[in-house]
VOGU-3710 file (C-alpha; in Angstrom, 3 decimals, decimal comma):
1> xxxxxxxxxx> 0,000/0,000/0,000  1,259/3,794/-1,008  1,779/5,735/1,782  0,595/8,892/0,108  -2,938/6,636/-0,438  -3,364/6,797/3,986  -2,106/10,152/4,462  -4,768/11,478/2,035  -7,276/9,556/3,890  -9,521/12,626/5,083
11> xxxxxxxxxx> -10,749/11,096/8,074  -7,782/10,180/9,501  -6,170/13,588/9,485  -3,028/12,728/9,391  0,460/14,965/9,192  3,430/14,684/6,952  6,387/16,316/9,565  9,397/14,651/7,197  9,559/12,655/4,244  9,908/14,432/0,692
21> xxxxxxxxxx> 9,683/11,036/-0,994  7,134/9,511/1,596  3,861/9,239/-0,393  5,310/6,704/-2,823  6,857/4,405/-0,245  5,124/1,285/0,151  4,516/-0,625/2,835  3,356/-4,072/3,691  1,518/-4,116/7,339  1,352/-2,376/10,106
31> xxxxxxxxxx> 2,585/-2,600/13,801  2,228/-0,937/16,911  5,261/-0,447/19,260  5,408/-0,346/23,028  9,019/-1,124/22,986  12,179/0,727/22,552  13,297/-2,000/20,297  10,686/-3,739/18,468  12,877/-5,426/15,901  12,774/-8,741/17,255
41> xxxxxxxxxx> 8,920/-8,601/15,462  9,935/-6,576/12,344  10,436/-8,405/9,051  10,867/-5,171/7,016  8,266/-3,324/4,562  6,436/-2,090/8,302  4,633/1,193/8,838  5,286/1,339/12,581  2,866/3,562/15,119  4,139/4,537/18,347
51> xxxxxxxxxx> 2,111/6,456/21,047  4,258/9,847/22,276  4,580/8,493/25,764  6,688/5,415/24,301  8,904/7,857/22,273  12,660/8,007/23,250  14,343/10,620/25,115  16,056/13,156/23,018  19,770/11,138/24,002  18,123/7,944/22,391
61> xxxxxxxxxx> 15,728/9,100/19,855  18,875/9,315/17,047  19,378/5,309/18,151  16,169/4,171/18,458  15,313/5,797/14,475  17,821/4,349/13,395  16,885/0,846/14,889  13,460/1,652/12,912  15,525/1,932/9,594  17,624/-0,939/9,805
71> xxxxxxxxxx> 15,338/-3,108/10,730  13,790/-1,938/6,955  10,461/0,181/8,496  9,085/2,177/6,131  7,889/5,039/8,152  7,075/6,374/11,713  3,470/7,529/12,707  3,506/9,450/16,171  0,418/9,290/18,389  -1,014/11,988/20,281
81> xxxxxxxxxx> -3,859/10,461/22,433  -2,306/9,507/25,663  0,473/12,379/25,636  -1,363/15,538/24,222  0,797/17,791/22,147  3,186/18,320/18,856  5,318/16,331/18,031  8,835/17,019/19,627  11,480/18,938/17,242  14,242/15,957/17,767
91> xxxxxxxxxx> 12,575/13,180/16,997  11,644/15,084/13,577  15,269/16,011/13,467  16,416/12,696/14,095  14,075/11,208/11,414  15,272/13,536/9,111  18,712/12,512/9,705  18,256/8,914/8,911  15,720/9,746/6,319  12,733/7,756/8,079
101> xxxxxxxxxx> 9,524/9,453/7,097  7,191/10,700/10,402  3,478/11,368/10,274  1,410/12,795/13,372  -1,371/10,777/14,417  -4,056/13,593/15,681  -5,496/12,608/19,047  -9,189/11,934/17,531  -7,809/9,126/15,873  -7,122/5,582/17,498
111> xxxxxxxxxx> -4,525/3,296/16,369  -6,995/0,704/15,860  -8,517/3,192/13,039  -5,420/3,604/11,402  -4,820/0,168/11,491  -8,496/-0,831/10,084  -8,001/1,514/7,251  -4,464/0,266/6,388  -5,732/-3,519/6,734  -8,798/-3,074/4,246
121> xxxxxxxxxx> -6,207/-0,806/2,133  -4,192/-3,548/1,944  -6,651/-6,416/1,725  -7,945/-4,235/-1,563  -5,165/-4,182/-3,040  -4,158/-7,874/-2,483  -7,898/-9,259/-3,704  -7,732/-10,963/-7,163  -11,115/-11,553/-9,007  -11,246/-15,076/-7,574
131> xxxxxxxxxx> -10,679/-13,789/-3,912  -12,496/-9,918/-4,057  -16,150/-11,462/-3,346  -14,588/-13,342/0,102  -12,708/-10,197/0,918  -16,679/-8,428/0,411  -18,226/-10,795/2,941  -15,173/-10,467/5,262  -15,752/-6,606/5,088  -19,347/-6,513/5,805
141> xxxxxxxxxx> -19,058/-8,911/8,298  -16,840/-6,526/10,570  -18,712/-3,232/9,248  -22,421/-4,652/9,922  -21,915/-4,512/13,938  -21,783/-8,012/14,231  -18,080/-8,007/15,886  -15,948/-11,085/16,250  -18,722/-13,599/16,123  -20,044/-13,027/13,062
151> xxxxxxxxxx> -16,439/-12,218/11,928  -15,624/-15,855/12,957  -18,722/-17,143/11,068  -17,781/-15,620/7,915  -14,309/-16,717/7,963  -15,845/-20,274/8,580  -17,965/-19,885/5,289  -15,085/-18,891/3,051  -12,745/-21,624/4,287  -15,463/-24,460/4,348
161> xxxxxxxxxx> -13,918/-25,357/8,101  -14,210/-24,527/11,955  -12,421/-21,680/13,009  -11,761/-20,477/16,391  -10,375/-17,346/17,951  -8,200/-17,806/21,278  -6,308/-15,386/23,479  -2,302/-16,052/24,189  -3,583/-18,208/26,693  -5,658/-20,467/25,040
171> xxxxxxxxxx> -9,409/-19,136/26,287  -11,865/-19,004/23,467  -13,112/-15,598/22,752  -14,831/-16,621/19,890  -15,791/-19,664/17,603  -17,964/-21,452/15,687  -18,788/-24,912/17,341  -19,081/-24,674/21,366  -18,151/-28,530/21,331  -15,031/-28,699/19,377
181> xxxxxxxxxx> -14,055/-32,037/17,919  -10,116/-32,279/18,795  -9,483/-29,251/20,171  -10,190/-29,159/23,977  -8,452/-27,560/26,953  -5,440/-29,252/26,922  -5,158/-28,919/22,938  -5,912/-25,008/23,146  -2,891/-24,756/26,066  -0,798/-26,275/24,226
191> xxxxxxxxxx> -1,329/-24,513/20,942  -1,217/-21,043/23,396  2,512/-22,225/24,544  3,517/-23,092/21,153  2,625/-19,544/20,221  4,106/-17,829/23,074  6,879/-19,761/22,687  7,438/-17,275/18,933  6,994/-20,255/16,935  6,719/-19,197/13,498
201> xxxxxxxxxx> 3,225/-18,870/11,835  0,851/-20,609/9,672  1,396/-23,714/11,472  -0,233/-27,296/11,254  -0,256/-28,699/14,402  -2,899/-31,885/14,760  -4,614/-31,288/12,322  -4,979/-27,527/13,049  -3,796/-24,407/11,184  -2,481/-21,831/13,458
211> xxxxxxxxxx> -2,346/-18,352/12,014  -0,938/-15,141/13,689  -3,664/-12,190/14,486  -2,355/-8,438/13,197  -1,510/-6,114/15,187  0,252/-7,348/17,868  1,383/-4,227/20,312  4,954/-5,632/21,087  4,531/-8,784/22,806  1,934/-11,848/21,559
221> xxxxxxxxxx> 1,034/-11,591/25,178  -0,999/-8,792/23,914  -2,507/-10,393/21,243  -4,958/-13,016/19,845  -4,578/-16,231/17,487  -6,883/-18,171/14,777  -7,117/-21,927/14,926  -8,547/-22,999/11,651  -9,474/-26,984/11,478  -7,507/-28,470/8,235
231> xxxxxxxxxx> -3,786/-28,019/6,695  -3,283/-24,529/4,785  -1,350/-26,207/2,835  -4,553/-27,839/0,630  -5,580/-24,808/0,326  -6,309/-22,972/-2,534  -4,496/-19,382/-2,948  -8,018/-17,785/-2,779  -8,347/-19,201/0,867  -5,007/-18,705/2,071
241> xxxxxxxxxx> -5,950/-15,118/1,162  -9,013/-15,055/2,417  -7,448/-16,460/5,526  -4,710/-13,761/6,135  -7,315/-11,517/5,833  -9,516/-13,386/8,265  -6,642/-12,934/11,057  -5,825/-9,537/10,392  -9,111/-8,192/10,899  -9,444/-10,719/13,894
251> xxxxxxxxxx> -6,319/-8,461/15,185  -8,070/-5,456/14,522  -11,165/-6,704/16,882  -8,336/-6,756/19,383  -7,044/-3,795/19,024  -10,585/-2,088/19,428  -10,926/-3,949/22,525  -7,792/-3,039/23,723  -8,616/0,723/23,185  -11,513/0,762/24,984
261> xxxxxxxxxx> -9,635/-1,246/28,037  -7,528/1,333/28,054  -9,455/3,948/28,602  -11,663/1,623/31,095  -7,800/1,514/33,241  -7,395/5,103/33,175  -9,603/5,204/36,660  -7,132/2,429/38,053  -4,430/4,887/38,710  -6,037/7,446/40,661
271> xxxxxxxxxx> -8,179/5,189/42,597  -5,142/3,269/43,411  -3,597/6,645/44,903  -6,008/7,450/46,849  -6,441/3,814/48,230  -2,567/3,789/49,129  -2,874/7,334/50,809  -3,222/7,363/54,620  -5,898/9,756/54,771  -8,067/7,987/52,087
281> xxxxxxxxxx> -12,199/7,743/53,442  -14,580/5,210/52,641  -17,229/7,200/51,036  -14,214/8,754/48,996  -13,111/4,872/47,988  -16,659/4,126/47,891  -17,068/7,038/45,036  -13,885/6,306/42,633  -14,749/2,181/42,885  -18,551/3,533/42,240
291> xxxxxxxxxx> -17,321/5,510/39,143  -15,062/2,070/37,822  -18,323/0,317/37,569  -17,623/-1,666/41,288  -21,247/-1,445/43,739  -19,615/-1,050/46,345  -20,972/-4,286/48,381  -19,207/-6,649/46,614  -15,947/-8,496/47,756  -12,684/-6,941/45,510
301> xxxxxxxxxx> -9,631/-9,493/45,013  -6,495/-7,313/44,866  -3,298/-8,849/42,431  0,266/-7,318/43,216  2,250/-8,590/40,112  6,105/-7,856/39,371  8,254/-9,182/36,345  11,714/-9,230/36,761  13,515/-9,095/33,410  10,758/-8,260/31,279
311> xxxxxxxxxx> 9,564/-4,995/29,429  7,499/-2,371/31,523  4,746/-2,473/30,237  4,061/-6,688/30,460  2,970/-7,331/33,652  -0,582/-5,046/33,003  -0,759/-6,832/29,947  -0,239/-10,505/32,087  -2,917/-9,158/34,764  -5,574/-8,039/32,261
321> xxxxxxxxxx> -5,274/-11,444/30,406  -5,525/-13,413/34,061  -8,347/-11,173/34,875  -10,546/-11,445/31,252  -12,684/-14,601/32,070  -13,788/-13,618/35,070  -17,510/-12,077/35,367  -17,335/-8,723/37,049  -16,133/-5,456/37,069  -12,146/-5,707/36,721
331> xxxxxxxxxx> -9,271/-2,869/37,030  -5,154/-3,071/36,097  -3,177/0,137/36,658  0,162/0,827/37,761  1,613/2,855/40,124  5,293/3,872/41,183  6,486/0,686/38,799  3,718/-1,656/40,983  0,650/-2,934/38,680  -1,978/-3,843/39,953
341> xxxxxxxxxx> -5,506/-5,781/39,574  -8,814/-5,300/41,255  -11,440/-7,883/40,591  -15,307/-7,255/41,691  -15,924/-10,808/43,406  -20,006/-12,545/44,293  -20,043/-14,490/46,878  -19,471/-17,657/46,744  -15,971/-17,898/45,140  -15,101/-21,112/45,255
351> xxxxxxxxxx> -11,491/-22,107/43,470  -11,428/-18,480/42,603  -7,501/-18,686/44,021  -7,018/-21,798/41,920  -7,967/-20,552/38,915  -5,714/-17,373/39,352  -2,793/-19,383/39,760  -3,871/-21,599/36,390  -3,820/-18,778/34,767  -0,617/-17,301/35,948
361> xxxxxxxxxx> 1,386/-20,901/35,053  -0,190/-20,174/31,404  1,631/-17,158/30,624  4,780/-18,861/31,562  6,009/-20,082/27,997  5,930/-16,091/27,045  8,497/-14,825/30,042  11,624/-16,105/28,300  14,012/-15,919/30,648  12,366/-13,036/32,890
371> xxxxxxxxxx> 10,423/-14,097/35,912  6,597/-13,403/37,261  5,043/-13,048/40,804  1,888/-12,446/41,804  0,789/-11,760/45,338  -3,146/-11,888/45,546  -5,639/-10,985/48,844  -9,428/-10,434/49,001  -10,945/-7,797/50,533  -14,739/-7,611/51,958
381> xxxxxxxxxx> -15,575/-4,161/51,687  -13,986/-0,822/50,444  -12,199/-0,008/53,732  -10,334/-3,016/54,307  -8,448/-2,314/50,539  -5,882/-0,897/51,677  -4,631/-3,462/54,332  -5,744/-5,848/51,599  -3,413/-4,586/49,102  -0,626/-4,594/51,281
391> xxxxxxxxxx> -0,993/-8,026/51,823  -0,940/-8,786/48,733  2,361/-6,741/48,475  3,516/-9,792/50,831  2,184/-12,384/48,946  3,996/-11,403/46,042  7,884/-11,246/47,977  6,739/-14,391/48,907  6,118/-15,395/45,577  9,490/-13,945/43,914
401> xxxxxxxxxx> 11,182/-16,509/46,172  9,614/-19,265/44,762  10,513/-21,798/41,921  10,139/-21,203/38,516  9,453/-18,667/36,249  5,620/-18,038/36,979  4,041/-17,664/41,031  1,809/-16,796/42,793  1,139/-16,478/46,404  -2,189/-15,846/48,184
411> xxxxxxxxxx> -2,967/-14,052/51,229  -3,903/-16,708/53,423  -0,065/-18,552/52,853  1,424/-15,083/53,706  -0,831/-15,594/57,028  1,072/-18,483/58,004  4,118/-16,999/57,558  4,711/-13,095/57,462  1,521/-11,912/59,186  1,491/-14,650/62,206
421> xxxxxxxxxx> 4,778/-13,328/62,754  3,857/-9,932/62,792  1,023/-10,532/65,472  3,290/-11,546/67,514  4,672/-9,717/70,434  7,816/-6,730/69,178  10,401/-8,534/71,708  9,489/-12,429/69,987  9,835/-10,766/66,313  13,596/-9,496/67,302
431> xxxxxxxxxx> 14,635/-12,752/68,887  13,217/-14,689/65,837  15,398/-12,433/63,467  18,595/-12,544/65,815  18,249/-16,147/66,085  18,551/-16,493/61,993  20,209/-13,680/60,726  22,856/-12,941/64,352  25,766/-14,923/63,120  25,592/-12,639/60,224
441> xxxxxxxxxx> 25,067/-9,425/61,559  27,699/-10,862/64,088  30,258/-11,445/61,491  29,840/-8,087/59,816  29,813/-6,118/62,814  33,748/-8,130/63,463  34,736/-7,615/59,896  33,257/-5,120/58,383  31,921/-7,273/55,823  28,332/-6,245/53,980
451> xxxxxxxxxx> 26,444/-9,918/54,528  23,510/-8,642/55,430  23,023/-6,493/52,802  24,079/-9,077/50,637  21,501/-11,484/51,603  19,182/-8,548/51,521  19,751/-8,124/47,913  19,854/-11,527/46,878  16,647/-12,152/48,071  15,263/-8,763/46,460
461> xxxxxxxxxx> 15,838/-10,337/43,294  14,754/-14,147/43,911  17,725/-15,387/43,947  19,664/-13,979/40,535  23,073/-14,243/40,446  23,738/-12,294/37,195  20,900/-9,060/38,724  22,569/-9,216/42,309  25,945/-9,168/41,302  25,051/-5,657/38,720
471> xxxxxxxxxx> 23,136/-3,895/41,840  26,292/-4,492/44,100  28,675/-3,951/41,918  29,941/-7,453/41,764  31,743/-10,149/40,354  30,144/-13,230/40,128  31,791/-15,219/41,828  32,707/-12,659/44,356  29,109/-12,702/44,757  28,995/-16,831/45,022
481> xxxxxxxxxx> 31,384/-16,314/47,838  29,314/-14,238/49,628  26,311/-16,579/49,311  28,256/-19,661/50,311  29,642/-17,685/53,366  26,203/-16,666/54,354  24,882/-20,620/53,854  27,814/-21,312/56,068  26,956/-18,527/59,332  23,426/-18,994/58,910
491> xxxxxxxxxx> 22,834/-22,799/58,360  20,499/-22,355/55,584  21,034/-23,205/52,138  20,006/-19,956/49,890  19,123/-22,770/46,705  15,726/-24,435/48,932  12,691/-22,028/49,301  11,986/-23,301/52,793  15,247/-21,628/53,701  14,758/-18,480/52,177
501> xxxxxxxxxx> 11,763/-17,861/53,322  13,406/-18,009/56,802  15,842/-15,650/55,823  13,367/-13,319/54,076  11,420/-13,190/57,337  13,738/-12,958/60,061  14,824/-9,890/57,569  11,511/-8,718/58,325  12,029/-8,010/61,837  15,530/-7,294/61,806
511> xxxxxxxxx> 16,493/-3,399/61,692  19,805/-3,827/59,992  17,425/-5,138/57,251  15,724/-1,805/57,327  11,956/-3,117/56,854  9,396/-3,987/59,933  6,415/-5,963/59,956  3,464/-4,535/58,596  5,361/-1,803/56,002
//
């Protein structure tokens, strides 16, 4: 598609800020960037839209443009919505010094428009005679109101097969037969961790096409999938066209979704604030959870979630996926680098905990080598939130010390650990912590060694050699000899969970540690 053909779209309102040649640049598809790199999911021939808050500093803009331009982008579109204003002078400097064209996107106009108008632009274009009347239906099924449902049903029709529609995670959001033949919960999971796991797509697996949605805002965390019963392979060209087409415009569902989510989270932030504040009210809470859609008399489950290792913006996306199948009002926001959840909750809520956690372990496949936690509490009425949510701050340093990549902790473990403790009286807390952690202070206080803080650290970052040993300034192994030295004084061995836990609590109540019980 010809550049100049979108920026003459009259709707759109788009502005040229640099390019001289940009109207007869082509470009293939289209991608939106949360990232400061995003080339690990750019093939080349991309028009690339990035929202003004995500934009570089003026020190990195010249490197990050040209990242954009090596990595064969064809030009940069600028968004205005979430951070009002022109665009700044050096980024259009430092396009115009590596020749990368930059549009403005005004701040009436979505991402998900531009990216509907560049989709059926380049479906259009890409529709031969045999293919143009399928492209039609496609079309009409996404412009009559019908959404993804009747998107899915047309799709069905032109292929002649079941298709389905499932998050990264493997929940259906739409599809045409309720009792799939084949492709149950265990075959959906699976497919999800194949395509977290970047496998490249079409795939067959089982009998099963698996075709990528457009789109996708950085990370296929934030994105959907097609499943499509049959091999693509005996398909005509017609249908694999028809086909591409049916998962782009699947992508562009998400993307509307996502817009409106976002604007549903803008009342997480402040309501967070005001819950964390000490001189926070209940008809005040009462109010802002009123104005998010909560009643008020409902139970709220609170989600503290931290990734360690990944981008900034993943572990909103991780909560708002964990949160989607559940019935009820829900919230993410983030605030001071902590995201997170609120969940309106009917009682009863049987396995409600249980299904959390399921739904963390799914999302493990797309951490890579970064690492989840999720601390979760329940709180019965607007008051108790804020006690609530620091619990669940607990839950989740109790969860960064646990195996794997992916856990969770939930409020009533932390009260057999963390909060028993705490209820107990001031002078029992300090013995407990000078019992574990004296030889240590001991052997500081002799030496003038840093052990403590070590430990401290070490813990603070569940147990990473590579993150402790950057923080401190560290060698590696200088770091390893500090660990074994602390195993040694303290009797516990830093490598079982039972044993840090210890540690991480007698921390707790330890002032050399510089936390108390109940911050």
């Amino acid at each position: 598609m010809r550049l100049g053909a979108l920026l003459d779209t009259p709707e759109l309102g788009l502005t040229l800020l640099f390019g001289p040649d940009a109207r007869e640049r082509e470009f293939e598809r289209v991608f939106t960037s949360t990232l400061s790199d995003p080339t690990r999911y750019l093939t080349g021939g991309e028009l690339v839209l990035c929202g003004m808050r995500w934009l570089p500093a003026p020190a990195d803009a010249d490197a990050f443009v040209a990242t954009l331009v090596q990595a064969g982008v064809v030009a940069l579109g600028a968004g205005t919505a979430e951070a009002p204003g022109p665009v700044p002078d050096y980024m259009i400097e430092s396009c115009r010094g590596a020749g990368l064209p930059l549009f403005e996107v005004p701040v009436s106009v979505s991402f998900a428009t531009v990216s509907e108008r560049v989709i059926l632009g380049l479906a259009a274009e890409r529709a031969g005679p045999g293919g143009l009347a399928g492209h039609r239906r496609l079309l009409a099924a996404v412009t009559a109101g019908g959404g993804l449902p009747a998107l899915v049903e047309a799709g069905a029709a032109e292929l002649g097969a079941d298709c389905w529609v499932l998050s990264a995670t493997g929940r259906v959001i739409a599809g045409t037969s309720d009792d799939p033949a084949g492709l149950d919960a265990a075959k959906r999971a699976q497919f999800a961790r194949r395509y977290l796991m970047g496998e490249r797509l079409p795939r067959v697996a089982d009998g099963f096409t698996l075709l990528a949605s457009a789109n996708k805002a950085g990370h296929r965390m934030a994105s959907w999938f097609v499943v499509v019963a049959g091999d693509h392979a005996r398909w005509e060209p017609a249908q694999r066209e028809v086909a591409a087409e049916f998962a782009a415009l699947a992508g562009l569902e998400r993307s509307r979704l996502d817009d409106a989510k976002r604007i549903e989270n803008r009342l997480a932030e402040p309501l967070l604030r005001k819950v964390l504040s000490e001189g926070a009210t209940q008809p005040e809470l009462t109010s802002r959870l009123a104005a998010a859609g909560f009643s008020g008399g409902e139970q709220v489950l609170v989600l503290s979630a931290g990734v360690q290792g990944g981008g900034p913006g993943l572990a909103p996306v991780i909560l708002d996926e964990v949160l989607a199948p559940f019935d009820g009002p829900a919230l993410v926001g983030t605030v001071e680098n902590e995201t997170f959840g609120l969940l309106a909750v009917a009682e009863p809520a049987d396995g409600l905990a249980e299904r959390i956690r399921e739904a963390v372990l799914l999302v493990e496949p797309a951490l890579g080598s970064a690492r989840l936690a999720v601390g979760m509490s329940r709180a019965p009425d607007a008051q108790a939130l804020r006690p609530t949510i620091t619990e669940a701050r607990h839950a989740r340093k109790l969860a960064e010390l646990g195996p794997g990549r992916a856990s969770v902790v939930a409020g009533d473990e932390v009260a057999s650990h963390l909060l028993l403790l705490a209820a107990v009286p001031e002078e029992l807390r300090r013995s407990f912590g000078a019992k574990v952690l004296g030889p240590l202070l001991s052997y500081d206080e002799a030496h003038g060694s840093d052990l403590v803080h070590t430990l401290k650290i070490f813990l603070e970052n569940s147990g990473s050699w590579t993150q402790t040993a950057a923080e401190l300034h560290l060698h590696v192994n200088t770091l390893r000899y500090r660990v074994s030295r602390i195993s040694e004084l303290t009797g516990r061995d830093l490598g079982r969970f039972a044993d840090r836990v210890d540690l991480y609590l007698a921390g707790c109540f330890t002032r050399e540690w510089g936390l108390q019980a109940g911050e």
